[in-house]
C-alpha positions as CSV (number, residue, x, y, z in Angstrom):
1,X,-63.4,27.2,-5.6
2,X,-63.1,23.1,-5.2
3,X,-62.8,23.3,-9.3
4,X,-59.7,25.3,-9.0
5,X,-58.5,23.0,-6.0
6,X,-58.5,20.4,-8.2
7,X,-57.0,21.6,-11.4
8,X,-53.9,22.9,-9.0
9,X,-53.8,19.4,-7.1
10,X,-54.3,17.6,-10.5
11,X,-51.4,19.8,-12.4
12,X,-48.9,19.0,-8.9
13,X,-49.2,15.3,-9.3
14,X,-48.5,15.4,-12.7
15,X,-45.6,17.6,-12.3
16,X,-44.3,15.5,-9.2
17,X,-44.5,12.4,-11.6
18,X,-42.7,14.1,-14.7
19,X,-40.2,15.0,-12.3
20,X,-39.6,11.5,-10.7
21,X,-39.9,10.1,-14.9
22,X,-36.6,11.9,-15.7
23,X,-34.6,9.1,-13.8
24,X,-36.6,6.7,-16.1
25,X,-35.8,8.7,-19.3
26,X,-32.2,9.7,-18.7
27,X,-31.0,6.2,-18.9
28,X,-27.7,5.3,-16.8
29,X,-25.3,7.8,-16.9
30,X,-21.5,7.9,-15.9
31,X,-18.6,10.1,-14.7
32,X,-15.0,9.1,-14.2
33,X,-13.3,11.3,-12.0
34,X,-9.9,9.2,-11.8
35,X,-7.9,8.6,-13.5
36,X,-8.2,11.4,-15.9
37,X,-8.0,10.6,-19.7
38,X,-4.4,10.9,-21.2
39,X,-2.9,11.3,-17.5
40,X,0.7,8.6,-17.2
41,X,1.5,7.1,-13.9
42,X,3.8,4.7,-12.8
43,X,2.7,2.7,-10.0
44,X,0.9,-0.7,-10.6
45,X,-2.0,0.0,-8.2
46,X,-4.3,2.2,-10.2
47,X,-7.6,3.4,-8.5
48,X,-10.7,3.9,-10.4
49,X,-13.3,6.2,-8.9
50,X,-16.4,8.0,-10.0
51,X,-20.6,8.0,-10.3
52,X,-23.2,6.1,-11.9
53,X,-26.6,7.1,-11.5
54,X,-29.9,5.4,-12.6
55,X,-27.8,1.6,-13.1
56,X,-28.6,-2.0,-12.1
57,X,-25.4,-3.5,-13.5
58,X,-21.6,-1.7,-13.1
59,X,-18.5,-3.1,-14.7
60,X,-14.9,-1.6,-15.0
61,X,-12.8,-3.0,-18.1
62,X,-15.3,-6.5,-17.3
63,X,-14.9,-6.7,-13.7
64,X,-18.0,-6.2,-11.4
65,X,-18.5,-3.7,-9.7
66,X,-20.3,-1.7,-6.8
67,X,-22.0,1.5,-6.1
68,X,-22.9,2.9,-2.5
69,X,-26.0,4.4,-1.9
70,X,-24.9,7.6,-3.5
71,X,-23.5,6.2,-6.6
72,X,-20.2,6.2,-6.1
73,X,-17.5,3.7,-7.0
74,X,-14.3,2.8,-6.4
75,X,-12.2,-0.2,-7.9
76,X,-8.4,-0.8,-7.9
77,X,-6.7,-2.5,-10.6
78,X,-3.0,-3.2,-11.8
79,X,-2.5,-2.0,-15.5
80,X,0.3,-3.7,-17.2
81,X,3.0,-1.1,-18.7
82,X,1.8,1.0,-21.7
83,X,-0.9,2.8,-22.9
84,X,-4.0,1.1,-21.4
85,X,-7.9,1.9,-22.0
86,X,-10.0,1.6,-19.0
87,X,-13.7,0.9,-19.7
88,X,-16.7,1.5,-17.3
89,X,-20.0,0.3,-18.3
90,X,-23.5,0.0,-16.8
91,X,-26.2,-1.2,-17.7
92,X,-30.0,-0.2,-16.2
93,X,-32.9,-2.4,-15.4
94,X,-34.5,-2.2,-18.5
95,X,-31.8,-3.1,-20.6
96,X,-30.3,0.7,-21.5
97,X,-26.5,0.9,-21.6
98,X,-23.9,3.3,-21.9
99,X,-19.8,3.0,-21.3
100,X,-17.3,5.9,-20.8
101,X,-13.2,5.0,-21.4
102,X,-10.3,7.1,-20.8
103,X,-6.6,6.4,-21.7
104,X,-3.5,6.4,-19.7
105,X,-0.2,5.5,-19.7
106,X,1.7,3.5,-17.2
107,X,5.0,4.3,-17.2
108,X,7.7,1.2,-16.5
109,X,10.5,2.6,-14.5
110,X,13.1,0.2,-14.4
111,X,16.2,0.9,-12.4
112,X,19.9,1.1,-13.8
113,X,22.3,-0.9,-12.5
114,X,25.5,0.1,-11.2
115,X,29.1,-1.4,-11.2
116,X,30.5,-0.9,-8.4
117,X,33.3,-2.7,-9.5
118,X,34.9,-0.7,-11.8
């Protein structure tokens, strides 16, 4: 009976420990949830937001940045006019990295004068 204890308690740690390893062996992982690649906009305030799990390092197109306790991030930045790549990239503690990109376009509205004039 205490042999048969043990071989259950032995096979739960080892289960409990290759559960809590998968963090170690997935690596960092992203999502982008906005924008969405290939969407256009036209304002010059462009929020980036998402989750990266399992990072020590965060950077969106080279600019630092933060996760909450859950993983999320958030990080505004002012694309010029054009099609423009946006880059987020982690990195974890033991060295592993992995970047996800979308493209969008900003669309330039410019207004069209009138002569009032005429």
């Amino acid at each position: 009976m205490s042999r048969l204890f043990l071989i259950v308690l032995v096979l739960v740690v080892i289960g409990y420990g290759s559960f809590e390893a998968r963090r170690i062996i997935e690596g960092p992982t992203i999502t982008i949830l906005t924008p969405v690649d290939g969407s256009a906009t036209s304002t010059n305030a462009l929020l980036i937001s998402g989750t990266a799990q399992n990072i020590s390092f965060l950077t969106i197109n080279d600019k630092l940045a933060y996760t909450d306790r859950a993983g999320n991030f958030a990080l505004t930045i002012s694309p010029p006019p054009g099609l423009a790549v946006v880059t987020v990239a982690a990195r974890d503690r033991f060295g592993r990295s992995t970047r996800k990109s979308v493209l969008i376009t900003v669309l330039n509205y410019c207004p069209v004068p009138t002569d009032r004039t005429a």
